[in-house]
C-alpha positions in Angstrom: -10.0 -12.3 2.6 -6.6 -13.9 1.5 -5.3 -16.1 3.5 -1.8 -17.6 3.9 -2.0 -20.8 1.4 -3.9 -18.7 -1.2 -1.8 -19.5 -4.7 -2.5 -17.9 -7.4 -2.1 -18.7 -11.1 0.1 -16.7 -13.6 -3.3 -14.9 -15.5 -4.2 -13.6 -11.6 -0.7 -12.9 -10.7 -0.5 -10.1 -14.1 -3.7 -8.7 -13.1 -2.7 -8.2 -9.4 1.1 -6.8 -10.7 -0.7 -4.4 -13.3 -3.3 -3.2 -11.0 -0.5 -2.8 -7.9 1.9 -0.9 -10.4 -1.2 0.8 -11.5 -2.2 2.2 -8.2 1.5 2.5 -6.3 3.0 5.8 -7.7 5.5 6.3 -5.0 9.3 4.4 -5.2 10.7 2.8 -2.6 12.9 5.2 -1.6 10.3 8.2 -1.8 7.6 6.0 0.4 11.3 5.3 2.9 11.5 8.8 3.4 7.6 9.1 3.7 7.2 6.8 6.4 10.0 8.0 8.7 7.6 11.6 8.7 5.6 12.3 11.6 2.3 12.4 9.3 2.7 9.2 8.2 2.9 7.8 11.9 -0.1 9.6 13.1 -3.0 7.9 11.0 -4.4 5.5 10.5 -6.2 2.1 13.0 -3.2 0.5 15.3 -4.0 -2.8 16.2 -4.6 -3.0 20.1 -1.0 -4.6 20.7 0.9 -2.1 18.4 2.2 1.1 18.1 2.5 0.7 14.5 -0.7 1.6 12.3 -2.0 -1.1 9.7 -1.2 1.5 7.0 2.5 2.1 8.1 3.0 -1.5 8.6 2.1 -2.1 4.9 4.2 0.4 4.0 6.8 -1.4 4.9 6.0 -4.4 3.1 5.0 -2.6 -0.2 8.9 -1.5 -0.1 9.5 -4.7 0.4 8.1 -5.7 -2.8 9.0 -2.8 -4.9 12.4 -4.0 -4.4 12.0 -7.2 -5.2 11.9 -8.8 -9.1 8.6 -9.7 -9.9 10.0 -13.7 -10.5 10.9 -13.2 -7.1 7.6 -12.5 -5.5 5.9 -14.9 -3.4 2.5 -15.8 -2.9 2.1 -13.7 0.5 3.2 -10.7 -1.8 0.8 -11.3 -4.8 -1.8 -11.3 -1.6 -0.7 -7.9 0.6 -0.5 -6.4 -3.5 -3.9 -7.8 -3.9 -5.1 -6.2 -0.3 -3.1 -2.7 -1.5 -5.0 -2.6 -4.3 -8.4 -2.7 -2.8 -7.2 -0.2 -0.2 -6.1 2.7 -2.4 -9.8 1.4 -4.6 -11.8 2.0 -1.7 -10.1 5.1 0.2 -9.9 6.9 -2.8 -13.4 6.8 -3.5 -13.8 8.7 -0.4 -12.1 11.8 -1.7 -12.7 14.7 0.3 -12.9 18.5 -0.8 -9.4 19.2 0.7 -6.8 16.7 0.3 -3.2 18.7 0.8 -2.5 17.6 4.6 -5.5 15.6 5.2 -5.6 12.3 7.1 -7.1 10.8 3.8 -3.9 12.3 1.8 -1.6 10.9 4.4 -3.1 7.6 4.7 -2.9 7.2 1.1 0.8 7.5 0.9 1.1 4.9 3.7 -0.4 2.4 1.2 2.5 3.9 -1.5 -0.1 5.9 -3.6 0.5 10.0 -3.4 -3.2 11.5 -4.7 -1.6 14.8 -5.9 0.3 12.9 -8.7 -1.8 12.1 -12.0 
């Protein structure tokens, strides 16, 4: 895992931005009004001190950096874009037979990527 100091060069920071913009197919403003829905607040782990779910938590930050200009990003984005990217890698190889309205669906979207777009 990542941790704070990780720096990364330019050749890893095009791979992570490719793969990121790759895999996150919702705007900011579409994963803004996503996140203030009830289904997005219901899944997903909550850390034993928070209300908040890992997944809605990152949502917020992956607005954060779709905001941002990619000279602007920091290494700590580069890292949560890094840790998005293996999240929507490894939940969506979990697919299950119904998606519309499924945890799995919403989850998805907390992490800024909507499974019923190609």
């Amino acid at each position: 895992m990542a941790t704070a100091t990780t720096t990364f060069d330019e050749t890893e920071k095009k791979q992570i931005k490719h793969e990121f913009d790759e895999l996150v197919n919702m705007s900011a403003s579409q994963m803004e009004k996503w996140l203030q829905t009830d289904e997005s607040k219901a899944v997903g782990q909550k850390d034993n001190d928070s209300s908040e779910s890992t997944g809605h938590k990152s949502g917020g930050n992956i607005i954060r950096i779709l905001n941002k200009k990619s000279a602007d990003l920091s290494n700590s984005d580069y890292e949560h874009m890094r840790k998005v990217v293996g999240y929507i890698k490894r939940h969506s190889a979990q697919r299950p037979n119904e998606i519309e309205g499924s945890n799995w669906e919403y989850s998805l979207k907390n992490w800024g990527h909507n499974p019923a777009r190609k």
